[in-house]
TORTIMI-276341 format. One record per atom (N, C-alpha, C): chain; x negated, y, z negated; residue number from 1; residue in one letter. Coordinates in steps of 0.05 Angstrom, whole numbers, always signed. Atoms other than C-alpha are relative to their C-alpha. Example, Ala and Ser with C-alpha at 12.3 -4.5 7.8 and 13.67 -1.06 7.14 Angstrom:
# residues 2
+----+--------+--------+--------+-----+----+
: ch :      u :      v :      w :   i : aa :
+----+--------+--------+--------+-----+----+
:  A :    -18 :    -24 :     +0 :   1 :  a :
:  A :   -246 :    -90 :   -156 :   1 :  a :
:  A :    -18 :    +24 :     +0 :   1 :  a :
:  A :    +16 :    -24 :     +1 :   2 :  s :
:  A :   -273 :    -21 :   -143 :   2 :  s :
:  A :    +15 :    +22 :    -14 :   2 :  s :
+----+--------+--------+--------+-----+----+
# end
This chain:
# residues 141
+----+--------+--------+--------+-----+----+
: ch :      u :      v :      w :   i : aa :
+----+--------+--------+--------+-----+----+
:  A :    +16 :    -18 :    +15 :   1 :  x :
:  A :   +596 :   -769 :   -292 :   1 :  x :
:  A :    -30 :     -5 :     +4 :   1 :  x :
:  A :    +31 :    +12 :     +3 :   2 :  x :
:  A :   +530 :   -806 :   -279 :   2 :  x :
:  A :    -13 :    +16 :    +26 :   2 :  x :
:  A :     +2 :    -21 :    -32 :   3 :  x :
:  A :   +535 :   -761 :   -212 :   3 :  x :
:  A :    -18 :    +37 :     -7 :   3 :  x :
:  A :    +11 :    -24 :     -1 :   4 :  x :
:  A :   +522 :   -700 :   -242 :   4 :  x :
:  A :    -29 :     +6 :     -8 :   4 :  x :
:  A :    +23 :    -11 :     +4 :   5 :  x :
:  A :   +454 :   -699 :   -266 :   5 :  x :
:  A :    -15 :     -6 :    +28 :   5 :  x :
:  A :    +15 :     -3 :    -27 :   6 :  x :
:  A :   +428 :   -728 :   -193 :   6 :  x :
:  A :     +8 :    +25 :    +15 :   6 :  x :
:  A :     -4 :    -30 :    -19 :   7 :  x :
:  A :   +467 :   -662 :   -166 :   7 :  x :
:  A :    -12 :    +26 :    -13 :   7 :  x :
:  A :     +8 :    -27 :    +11 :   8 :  x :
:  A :   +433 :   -613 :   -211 :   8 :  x :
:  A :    -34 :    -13 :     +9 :   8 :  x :
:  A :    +26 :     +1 :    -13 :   9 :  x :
:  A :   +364 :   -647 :   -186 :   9 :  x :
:  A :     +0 :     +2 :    +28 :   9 :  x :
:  A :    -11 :     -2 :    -23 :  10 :  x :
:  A :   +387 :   -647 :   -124 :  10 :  x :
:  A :     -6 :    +33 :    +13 :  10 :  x :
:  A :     +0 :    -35 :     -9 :  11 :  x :
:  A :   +392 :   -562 :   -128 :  11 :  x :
:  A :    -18 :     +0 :     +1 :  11 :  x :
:  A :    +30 :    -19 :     +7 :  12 :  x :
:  A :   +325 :   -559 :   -168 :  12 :  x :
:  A :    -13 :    -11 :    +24 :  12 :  x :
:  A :    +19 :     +5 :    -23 :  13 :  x :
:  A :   +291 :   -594 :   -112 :  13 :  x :
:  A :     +7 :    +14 :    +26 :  13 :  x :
:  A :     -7 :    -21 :    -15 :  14 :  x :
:  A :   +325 :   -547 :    -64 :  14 :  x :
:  A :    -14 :    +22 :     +7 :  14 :  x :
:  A :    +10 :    -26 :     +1 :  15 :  x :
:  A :   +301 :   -489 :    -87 :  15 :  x :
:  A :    -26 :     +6 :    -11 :  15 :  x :
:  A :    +25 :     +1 :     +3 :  16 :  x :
:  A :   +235 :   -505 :   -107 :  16 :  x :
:  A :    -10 :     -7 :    +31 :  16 :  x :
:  A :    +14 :    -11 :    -30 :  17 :  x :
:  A :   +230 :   -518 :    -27 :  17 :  x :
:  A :     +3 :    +16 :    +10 :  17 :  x :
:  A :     -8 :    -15 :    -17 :  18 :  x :
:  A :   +257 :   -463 :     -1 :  18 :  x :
:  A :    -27 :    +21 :     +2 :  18 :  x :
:  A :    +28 :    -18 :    -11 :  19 :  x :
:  A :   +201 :   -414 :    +24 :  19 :  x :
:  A :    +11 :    +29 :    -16 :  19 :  x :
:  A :     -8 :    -29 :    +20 :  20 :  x :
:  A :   +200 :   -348 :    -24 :  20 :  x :
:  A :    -33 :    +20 :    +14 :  20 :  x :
:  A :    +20 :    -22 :    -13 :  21 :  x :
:  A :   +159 :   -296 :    +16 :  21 :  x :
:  A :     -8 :    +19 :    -24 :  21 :  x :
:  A :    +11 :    -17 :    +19 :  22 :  x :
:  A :   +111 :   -249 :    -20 :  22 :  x :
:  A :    -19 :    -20 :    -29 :  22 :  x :
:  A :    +14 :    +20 :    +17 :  23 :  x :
:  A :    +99 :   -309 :    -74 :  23 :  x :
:  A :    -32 :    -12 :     +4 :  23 :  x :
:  A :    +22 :    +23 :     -5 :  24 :  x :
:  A :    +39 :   -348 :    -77 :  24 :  x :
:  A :    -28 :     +8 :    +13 :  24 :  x :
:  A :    +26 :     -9 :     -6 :  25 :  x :
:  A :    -13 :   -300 :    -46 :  25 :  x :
:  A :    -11 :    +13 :    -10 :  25 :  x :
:  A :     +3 :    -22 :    +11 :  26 :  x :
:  A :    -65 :   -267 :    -67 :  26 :  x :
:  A :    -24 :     +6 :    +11 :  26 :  x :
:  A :    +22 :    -14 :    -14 :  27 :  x :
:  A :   -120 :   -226 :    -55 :  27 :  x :
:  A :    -24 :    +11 :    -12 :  27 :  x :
:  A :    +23 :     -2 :    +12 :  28 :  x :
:  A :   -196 :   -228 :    -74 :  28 :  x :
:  A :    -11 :    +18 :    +11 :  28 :  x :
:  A :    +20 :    -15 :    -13 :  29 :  x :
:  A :   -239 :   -172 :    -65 :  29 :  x :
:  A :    -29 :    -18 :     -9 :  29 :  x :
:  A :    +30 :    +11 :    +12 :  30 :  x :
:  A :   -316 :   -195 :    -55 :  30 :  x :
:  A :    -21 :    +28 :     -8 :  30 :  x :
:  A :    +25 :    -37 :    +14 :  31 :  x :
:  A :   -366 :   -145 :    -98 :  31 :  x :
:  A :    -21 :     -5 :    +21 :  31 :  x :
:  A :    +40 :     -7 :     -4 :  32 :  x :
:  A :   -425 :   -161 :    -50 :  32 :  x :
:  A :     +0 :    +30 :    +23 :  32 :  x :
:  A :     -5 :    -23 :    -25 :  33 :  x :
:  A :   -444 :    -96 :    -12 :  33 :  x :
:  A :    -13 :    -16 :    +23 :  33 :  x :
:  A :    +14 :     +4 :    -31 :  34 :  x :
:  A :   -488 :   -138 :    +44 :  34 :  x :
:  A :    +15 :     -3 :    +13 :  34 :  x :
:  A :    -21 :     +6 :    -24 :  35 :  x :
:  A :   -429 :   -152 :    +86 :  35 :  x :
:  A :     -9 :    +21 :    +16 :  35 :  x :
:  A :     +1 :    -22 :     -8 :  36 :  x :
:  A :   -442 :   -112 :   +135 :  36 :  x :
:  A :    +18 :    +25 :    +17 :  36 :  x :
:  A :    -10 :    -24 :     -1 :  37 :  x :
:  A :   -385 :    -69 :   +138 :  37 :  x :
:  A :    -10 :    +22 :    -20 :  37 :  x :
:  A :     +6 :    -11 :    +22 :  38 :  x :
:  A :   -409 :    -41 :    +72 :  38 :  x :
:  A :    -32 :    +26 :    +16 :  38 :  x :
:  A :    +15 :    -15 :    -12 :  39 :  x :
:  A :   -470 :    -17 :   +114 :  39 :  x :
:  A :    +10 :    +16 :    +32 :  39 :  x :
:  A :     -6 :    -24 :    -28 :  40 :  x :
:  A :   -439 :    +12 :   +177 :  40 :  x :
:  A :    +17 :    +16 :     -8 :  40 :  x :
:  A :    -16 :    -18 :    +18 :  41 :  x :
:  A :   -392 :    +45 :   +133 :  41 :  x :
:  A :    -18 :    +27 :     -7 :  41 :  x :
:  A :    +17 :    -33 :     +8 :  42 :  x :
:  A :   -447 :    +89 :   +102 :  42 :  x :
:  A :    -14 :    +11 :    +33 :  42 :  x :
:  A :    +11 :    -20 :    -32 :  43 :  x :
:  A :   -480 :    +99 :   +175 :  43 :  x :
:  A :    +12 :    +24 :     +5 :  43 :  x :
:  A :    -20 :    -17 :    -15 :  44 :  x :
:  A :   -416 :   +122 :   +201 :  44 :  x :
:  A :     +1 :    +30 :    -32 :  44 :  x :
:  A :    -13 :    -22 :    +12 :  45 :  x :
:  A :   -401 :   +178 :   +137 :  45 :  x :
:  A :    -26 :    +11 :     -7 :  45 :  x :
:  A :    +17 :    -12 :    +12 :  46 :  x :
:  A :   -475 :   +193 :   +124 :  46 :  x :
:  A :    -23 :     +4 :    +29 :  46 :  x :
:  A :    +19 :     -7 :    -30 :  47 :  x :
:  A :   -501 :   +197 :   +204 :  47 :  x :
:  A :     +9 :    +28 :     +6 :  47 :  x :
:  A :     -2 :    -29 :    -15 :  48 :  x :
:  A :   -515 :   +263 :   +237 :  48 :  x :
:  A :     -1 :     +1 :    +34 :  48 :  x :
:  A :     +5 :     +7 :    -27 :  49 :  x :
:  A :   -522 :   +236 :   +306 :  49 :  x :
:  A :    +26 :     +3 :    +10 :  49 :  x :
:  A :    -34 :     -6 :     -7 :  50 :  x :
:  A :   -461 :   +260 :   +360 :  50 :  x :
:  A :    +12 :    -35 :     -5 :  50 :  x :
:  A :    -26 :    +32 :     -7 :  51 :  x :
:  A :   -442 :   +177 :   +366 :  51 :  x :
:  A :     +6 :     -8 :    -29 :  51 :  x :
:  A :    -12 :     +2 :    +25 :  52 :  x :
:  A :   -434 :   +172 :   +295 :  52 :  x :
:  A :    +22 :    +24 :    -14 :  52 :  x :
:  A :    -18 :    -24 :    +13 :  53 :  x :
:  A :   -400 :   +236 :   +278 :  53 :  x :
:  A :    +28 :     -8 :    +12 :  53 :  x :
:  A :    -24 :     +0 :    -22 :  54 :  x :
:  A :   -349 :   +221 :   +347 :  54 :  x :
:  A :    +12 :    -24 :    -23 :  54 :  x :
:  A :    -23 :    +27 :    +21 :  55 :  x :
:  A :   -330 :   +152 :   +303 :  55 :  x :
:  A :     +6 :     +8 :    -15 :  55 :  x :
:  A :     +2 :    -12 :    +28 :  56 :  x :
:  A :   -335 :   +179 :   +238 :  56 :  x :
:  A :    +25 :    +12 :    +12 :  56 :  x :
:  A :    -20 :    -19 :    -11 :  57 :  x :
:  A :   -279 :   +232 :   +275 :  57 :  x :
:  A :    +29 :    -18 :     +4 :  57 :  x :
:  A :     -8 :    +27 :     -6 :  58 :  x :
:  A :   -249 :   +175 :   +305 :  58 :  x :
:  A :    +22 :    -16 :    -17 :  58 :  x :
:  A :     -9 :    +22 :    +21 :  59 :  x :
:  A :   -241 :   +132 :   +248 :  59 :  x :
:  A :    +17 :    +20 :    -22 :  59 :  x :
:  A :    -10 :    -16 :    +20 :  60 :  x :
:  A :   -212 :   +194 :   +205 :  60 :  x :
:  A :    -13 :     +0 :    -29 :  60 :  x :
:  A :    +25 :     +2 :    +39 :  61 :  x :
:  A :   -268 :   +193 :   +141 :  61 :  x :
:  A :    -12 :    +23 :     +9 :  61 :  x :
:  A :    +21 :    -22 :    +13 :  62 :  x :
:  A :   -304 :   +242 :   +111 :  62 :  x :
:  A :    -31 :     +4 :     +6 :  62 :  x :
:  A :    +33 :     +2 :     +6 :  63 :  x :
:  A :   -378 :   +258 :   +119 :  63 :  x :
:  A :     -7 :     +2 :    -28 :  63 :  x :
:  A :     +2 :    -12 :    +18 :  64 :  x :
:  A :   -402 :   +255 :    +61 :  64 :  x :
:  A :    -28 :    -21 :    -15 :  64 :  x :
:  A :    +25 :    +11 :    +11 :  65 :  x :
:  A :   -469 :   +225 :    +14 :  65 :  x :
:  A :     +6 :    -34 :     -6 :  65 :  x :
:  A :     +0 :    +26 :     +5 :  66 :  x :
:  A :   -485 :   +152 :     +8 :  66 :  x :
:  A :     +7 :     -8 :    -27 :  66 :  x :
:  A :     +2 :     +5 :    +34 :  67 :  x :
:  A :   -473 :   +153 :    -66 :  67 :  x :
:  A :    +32 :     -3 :     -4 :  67 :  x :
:  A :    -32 :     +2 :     -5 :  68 :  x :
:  A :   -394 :   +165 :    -50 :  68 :  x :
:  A :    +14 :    -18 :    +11 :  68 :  x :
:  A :     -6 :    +27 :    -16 :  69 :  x :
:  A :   -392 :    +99 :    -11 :  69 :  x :
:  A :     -5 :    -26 :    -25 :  69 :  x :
:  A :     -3 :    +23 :    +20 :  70 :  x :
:  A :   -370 :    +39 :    -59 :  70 :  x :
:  A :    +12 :    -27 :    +10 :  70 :  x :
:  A :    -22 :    +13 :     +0 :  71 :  x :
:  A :   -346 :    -26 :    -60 :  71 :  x :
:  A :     +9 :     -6 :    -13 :  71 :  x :
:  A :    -19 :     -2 :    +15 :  72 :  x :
:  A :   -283 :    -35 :    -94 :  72 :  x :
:  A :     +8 :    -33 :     -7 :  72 :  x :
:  A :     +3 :    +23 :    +15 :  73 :  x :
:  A :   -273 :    -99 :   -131 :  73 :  x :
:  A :    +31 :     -7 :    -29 :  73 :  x :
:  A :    -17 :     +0 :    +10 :  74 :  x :
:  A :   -215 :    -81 :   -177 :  74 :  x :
:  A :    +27 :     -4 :     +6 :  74 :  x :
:  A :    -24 :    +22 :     -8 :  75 :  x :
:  A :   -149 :   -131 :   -179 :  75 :  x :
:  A :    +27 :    +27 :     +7 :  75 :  x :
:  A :    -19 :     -4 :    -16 :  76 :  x :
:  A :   -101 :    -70 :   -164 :  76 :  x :
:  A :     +0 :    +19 :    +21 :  76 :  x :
:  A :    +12 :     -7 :    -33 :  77 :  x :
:  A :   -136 :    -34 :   -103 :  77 :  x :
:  A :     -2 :    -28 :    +14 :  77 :  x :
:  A :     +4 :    +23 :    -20 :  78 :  x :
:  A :   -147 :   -103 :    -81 :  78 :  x :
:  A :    +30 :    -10 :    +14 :  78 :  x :
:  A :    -34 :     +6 :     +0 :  79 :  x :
:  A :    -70 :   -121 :    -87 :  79 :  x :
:  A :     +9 :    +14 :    +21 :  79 :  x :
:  A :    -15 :    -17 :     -8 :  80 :  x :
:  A :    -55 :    -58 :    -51 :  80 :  x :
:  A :    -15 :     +0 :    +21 :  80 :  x :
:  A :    +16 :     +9 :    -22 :  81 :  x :
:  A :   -112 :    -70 :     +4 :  81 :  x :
:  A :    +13 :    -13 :    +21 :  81 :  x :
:  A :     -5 :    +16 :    -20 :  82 :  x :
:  A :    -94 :   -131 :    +18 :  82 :  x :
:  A :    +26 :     +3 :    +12 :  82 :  x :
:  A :    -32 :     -5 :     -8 :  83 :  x :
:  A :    -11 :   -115 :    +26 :  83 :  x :
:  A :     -9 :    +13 :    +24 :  83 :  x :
:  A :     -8 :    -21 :    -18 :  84 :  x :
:  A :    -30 :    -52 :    +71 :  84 :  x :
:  A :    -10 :    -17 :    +16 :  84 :  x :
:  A :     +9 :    +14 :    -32 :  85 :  x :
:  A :    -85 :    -86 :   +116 :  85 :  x :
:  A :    +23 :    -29 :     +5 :  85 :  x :
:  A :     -7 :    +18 :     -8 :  86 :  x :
:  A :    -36 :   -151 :   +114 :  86 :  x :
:  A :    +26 :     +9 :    +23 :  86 :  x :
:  A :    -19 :     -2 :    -18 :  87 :  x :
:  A :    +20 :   -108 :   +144 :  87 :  x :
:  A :    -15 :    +20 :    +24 :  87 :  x :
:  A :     +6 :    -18 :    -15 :  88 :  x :
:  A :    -24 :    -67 :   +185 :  88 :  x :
:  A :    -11 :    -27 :    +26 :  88 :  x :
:  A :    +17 :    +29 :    -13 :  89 :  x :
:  A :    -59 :   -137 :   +215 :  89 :  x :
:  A :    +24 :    -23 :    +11 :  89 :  x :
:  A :     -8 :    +23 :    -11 :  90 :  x :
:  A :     +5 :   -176 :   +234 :  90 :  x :
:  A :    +36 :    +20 :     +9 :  90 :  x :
:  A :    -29 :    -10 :     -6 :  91 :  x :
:  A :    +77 :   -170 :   +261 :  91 :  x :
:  A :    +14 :     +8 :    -29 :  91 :  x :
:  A :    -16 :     -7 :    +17 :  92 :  x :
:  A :   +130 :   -141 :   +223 :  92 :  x :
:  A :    +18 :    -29 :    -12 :  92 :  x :
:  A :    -23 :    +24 :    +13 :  93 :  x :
:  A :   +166 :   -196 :   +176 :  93 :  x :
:  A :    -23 :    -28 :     -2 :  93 :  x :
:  A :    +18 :    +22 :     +6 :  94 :  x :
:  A :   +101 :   -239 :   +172 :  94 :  x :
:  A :     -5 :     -4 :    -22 :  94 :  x :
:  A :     +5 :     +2 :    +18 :  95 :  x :
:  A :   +104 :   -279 :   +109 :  95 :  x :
:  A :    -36 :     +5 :    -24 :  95 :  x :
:  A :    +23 :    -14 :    +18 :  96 :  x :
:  A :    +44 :   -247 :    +57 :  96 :  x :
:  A :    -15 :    -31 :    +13 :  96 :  x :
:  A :    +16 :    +13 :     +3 :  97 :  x :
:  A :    -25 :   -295 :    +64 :  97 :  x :
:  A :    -10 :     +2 :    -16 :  97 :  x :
:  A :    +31 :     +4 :     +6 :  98 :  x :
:  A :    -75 :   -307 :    +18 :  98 :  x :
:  A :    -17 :    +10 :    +22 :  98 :  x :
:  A :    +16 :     -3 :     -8 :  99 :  x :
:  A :   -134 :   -269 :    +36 :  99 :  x :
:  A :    -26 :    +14 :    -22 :  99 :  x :
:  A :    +25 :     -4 :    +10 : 100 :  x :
:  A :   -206 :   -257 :    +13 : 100 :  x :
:  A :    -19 :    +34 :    +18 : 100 :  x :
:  A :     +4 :    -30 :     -9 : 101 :  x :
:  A :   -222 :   -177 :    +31 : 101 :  x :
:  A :    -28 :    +13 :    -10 : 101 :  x :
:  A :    +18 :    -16 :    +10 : 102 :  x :
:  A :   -280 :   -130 :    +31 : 102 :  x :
:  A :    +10 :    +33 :     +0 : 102 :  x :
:  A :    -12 :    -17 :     +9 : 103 :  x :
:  A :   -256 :    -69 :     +7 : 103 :  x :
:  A :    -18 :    +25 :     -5 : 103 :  x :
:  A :    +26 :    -14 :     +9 : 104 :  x :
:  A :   -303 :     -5 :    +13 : 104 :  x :
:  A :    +16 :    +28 :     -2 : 104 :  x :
:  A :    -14 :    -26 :     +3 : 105 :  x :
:  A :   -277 :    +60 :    -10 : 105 :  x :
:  A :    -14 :    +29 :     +3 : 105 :  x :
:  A :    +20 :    -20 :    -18 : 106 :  x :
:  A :   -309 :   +132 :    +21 : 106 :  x :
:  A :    +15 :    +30 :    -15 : 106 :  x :
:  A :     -6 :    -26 :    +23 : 107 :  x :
:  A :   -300 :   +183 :    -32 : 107 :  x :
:  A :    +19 :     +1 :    -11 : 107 :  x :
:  A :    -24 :    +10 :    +18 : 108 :  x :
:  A :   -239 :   +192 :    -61 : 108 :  x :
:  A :    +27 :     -4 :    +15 : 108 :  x :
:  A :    -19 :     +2 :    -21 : 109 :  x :
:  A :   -195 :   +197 :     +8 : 109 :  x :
:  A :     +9 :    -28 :    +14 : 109 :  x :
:  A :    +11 :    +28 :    -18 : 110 :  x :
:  A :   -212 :   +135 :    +43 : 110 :  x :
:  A :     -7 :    -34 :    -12 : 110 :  x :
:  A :    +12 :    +33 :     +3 : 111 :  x :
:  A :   -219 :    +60 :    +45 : 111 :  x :
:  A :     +5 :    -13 :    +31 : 111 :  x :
:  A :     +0 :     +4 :    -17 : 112 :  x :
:  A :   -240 :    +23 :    +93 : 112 :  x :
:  A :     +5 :    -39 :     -6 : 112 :  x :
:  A :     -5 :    +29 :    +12 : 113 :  x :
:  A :   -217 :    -61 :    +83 : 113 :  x :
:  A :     -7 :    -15 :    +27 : 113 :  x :
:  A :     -1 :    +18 :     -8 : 114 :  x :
:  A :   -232 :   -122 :   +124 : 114 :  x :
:  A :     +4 :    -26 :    -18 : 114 :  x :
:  A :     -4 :    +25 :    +16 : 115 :  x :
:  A :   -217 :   -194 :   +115 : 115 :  x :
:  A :    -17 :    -23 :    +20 : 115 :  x :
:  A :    +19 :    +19 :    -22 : 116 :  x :
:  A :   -277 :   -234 :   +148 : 116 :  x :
:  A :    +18 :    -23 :    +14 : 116 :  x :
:  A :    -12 :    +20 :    -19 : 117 :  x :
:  A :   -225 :   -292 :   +161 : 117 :  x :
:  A :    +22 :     +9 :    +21 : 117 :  x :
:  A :    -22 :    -14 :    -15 : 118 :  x :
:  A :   -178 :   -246 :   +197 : 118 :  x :
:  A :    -17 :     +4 :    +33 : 118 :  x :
:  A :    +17 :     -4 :    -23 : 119 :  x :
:  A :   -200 :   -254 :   +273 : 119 :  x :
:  A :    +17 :    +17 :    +20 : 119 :  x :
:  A :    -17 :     -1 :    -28 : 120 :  x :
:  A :   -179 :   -227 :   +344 : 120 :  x :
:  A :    -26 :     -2 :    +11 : 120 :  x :
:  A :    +19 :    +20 :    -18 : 121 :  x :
:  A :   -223 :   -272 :   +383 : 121 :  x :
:  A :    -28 :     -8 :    -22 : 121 :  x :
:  A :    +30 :    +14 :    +18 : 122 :  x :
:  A :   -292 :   -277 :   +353 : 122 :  x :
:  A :     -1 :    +29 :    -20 : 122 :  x :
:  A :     -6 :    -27 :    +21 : 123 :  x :
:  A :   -278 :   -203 :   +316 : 123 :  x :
:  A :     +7 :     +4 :    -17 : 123 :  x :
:  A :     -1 :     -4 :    +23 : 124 :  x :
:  A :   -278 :   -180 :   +254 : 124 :  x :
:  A :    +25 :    +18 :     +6 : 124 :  x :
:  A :    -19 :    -27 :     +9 : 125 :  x :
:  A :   -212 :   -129 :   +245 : 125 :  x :
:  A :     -5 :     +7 :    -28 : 125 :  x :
:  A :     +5 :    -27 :    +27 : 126 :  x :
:  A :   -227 :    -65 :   +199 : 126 :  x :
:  A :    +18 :    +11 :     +5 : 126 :  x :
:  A :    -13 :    -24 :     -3 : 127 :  x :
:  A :   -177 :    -20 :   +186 : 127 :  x :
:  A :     -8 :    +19 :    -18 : 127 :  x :
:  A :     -5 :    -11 :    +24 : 128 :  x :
:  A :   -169 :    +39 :   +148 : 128 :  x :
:  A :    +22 :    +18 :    -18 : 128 :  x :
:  A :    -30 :     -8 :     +1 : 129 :  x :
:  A :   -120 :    +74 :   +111 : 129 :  x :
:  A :    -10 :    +17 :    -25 : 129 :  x :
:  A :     -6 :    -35 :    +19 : 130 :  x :
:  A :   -112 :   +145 :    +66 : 130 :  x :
:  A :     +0 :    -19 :    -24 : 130 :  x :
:  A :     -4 :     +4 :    +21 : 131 :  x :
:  A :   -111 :   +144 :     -9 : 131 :  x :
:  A :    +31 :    -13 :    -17 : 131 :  x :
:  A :    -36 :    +13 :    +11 : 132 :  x :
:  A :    -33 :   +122 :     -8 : 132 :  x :
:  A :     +1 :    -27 :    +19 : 132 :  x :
:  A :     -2 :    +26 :    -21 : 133 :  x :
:  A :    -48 :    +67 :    +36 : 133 :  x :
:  A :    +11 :     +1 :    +28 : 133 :  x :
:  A :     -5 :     +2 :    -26 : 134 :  x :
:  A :    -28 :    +94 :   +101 : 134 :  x :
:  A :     -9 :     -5 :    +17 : 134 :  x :
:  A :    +27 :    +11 :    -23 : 135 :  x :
:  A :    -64 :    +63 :   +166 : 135 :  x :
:  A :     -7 :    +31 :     +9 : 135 :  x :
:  A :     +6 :    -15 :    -11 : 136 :  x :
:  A :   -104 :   +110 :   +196 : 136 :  x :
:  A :    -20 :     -3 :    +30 : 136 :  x :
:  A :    +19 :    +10 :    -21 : 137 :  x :
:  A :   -153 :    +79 :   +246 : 137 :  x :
:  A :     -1 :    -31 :     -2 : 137 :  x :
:  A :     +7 :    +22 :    +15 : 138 :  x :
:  A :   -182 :     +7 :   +251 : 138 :  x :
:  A :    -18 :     -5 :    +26 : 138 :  x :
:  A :    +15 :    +16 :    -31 : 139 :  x :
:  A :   -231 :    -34 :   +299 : 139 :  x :
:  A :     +0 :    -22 :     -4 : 139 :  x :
:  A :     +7 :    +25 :     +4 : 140 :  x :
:  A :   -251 :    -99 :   +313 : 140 :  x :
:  A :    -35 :     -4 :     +9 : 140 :  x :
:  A :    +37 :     +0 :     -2 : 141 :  x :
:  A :   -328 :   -119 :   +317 : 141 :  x :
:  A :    -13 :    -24 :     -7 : 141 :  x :
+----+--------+--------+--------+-----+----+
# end
């Protein structure tokens, strides 16, 4: 009998290691606008020049007034940010990260997210994605 409580510690330490995907991450938006996606963001939706319009086209956003360009800071756009850009940014079946996101939203259609620690080489990856979170464009820079 003295057996059975080492086999019920035995489980709990089991299954307190086993790896539980989705758990344990989460995802900060930062309020500052200087990043400067926050500024090539308004370029791109508030330029009249053809090489800004062609991206703007490009990237699938809106033209539209600098006043319509925000950054977004609230815990369940951030939630939902970080999920899309995390599955839009890695293989399929890659357990969730922790990540720290800038999150800029372009009227009421659009958002555009990065995650400064998210690289491909020395590059920033942006994506963006529709008001339901679908990808729609992205770059790196």
């Amino acid at each position: 009998m003295k057996r059975l409580p080492f086999a019920w510690l035995m489980i709990g330490a089991l299954f307190i290691s086993v790896p539980r995907s989705g758990l344990g991450q989460t995802y900060t938006c930062l309020p500052d606008t200087t990043h400067t996606l926050y500024s090539y963001v308004v370029r791109l939706v508030t330029g009249t020049d053809s090489a800004m319009v062609t991206n703007r086209t490009l990237y699938h956003l809106p033209g539209v007034a600098k006043s319509k360009v925000t950054v977004v800071t609230t815990s369940s756009v951030c939630n939902q940010a970080g999920a899309a850009y995390h599955a839009a940014v890695t293989p399929p079946g890659t357990p969730a990260v922790s990540r720290t996101l800038v999150v800029v939203k372009v009227s009421n259609s659009r958002y555009v997210v990065t995650d400064p620690n998210q690289q491909a080489g020395e590059f920033e990856v942006t994506e963006v994605f529709d008001s339901h979170w679908n990808r729609l464009a992205g770059w790196a820079s």
